[in-house]
Backbone as CSV, one residue per row, in Angstrom:
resi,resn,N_x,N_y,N_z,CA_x,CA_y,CA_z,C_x,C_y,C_z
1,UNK,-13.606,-0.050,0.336,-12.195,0.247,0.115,-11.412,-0.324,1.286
2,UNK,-10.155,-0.913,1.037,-9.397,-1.415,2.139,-8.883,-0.473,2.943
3,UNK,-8.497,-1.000,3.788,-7.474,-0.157,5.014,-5.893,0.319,4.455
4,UNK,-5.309,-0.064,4.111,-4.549,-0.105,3.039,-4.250,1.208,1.916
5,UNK,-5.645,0.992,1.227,-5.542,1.766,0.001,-5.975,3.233,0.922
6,UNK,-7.303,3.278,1.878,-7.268,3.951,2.418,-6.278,5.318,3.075
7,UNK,-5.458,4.044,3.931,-3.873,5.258,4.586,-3.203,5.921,3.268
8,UNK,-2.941,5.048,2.442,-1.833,5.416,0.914,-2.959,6.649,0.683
9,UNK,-4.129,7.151,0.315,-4.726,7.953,0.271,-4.997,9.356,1.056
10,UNK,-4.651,8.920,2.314,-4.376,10.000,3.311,-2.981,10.257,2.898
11,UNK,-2.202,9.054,2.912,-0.260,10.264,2.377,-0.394,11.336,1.476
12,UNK,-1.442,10.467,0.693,-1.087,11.512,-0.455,-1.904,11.616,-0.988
13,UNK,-2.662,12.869,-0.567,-4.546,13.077,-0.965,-4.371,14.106,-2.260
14,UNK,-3.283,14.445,-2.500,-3.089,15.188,-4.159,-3.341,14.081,-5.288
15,UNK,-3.350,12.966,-5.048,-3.813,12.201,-5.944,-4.996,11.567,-6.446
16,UNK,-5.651,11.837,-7.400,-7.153,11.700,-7.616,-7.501,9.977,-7.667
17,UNK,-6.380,9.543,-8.490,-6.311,8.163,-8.502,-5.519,7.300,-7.939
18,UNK,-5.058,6.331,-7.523,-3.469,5.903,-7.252,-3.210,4.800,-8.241
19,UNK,-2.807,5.515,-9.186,-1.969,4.679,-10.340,-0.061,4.532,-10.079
20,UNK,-0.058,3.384,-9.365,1.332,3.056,-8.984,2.286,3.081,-10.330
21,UNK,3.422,3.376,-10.137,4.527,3.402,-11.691,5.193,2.373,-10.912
22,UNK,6.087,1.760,-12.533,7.365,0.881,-11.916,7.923,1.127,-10.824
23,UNK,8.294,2.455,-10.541,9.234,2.799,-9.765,8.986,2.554,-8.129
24,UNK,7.812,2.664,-7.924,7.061,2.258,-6.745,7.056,0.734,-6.053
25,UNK,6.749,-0.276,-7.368,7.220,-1.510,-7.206,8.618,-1.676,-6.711
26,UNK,9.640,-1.192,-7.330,10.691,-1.275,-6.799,11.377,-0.911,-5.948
27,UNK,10.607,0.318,-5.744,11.006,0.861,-4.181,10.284,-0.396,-3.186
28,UNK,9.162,-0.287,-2.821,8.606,-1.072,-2.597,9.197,-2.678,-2.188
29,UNK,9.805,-3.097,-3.111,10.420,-4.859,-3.493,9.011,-5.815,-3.763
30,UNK,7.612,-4.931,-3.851,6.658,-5.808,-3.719,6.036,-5.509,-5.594
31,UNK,5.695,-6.882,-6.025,5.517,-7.090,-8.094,4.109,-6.344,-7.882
32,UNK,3.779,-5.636,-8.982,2.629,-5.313,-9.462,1.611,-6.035,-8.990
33,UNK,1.505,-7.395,-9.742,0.341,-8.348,-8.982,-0.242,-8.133,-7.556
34,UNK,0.974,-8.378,-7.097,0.912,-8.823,-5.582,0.244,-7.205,-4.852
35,UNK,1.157,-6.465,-5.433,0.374,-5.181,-4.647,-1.099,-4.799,-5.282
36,UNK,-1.240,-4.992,-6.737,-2.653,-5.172,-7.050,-3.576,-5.907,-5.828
37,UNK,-3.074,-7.225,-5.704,-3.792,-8.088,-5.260,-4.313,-7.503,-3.451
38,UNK,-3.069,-7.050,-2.891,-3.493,-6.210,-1.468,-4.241,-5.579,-1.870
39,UNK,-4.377,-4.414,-2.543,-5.011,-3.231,-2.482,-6.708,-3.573,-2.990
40,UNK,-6.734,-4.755,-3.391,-8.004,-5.096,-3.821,-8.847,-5.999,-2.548
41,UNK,-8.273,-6.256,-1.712,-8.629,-7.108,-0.905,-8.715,-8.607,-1.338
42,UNK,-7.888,-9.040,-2.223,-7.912,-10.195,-2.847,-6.812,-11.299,-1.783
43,UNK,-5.825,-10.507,-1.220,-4.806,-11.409,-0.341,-4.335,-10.588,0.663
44,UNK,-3.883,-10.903,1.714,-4.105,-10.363,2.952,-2.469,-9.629,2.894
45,UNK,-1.863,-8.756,2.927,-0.308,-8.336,3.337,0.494,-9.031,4.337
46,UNK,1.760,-9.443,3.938,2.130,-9.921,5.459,2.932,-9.307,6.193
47,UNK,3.268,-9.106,7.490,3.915,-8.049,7.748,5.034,-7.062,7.108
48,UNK,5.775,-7.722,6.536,7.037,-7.446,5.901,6.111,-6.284,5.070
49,UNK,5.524,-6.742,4.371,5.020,-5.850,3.261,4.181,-4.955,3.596
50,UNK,3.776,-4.769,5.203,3.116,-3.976,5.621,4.179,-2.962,6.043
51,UNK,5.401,-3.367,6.433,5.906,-2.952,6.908,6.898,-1.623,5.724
52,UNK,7.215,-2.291,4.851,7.857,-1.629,3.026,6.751,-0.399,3.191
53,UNK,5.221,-0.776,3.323,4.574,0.257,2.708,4.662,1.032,3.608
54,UNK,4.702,0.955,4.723,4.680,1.735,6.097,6.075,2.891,5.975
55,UNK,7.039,2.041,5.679,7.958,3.319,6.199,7.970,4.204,4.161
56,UNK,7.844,3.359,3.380,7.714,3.748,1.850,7.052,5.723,1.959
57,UNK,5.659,5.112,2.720,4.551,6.603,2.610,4.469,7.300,3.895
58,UNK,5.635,6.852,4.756,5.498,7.289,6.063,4.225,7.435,7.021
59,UNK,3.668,5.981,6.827,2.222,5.938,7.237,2.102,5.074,8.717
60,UNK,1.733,5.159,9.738,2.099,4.215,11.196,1.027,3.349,10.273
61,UNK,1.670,2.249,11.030,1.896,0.935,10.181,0.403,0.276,11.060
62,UNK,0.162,0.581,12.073,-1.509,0.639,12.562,-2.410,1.039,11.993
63,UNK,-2.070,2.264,11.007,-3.049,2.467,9.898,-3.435,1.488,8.570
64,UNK,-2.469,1.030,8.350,-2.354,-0.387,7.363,-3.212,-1.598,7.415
65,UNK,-3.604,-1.954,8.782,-3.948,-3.427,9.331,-5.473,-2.777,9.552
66,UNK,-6.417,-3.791,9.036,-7.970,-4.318,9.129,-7.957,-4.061,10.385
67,UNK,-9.044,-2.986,11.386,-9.596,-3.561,12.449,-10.796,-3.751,12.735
């Protein structure tokens, strides 16, 4: 599991699954794909978008990034 999907899991451990809705994308500004594609480890985030998800789930944004 990524680092990533990981933190989003600590925000919000009431969730059994994380099935994102539209609404998330758009909060967000980041398309379905693309956040598919992070959360799978398929393409790397770039800051910006580390940064959306960071303040999005109120997660320090050190939790986000591979170490």
């Amino acid at each position: 599991m990524n680092t990533i999907k990981i933190a989003l899991l600590r925000a919000a451990p009431d969730l059994f699954v994380f099935k994102p809705e539209t609404t998330l994308y758009k909060s967000l500004s980041i398309g379905q794909k693309r956040l598919g594609q992070i959360l799978r480890n398929e393409k790397s985030a770039t800051l910006e978008e580390l940064q959306k998800i960071s303040d999005f789930f109120k997660v320090p944004i050190n939790d986000l990034i591979n170490r």
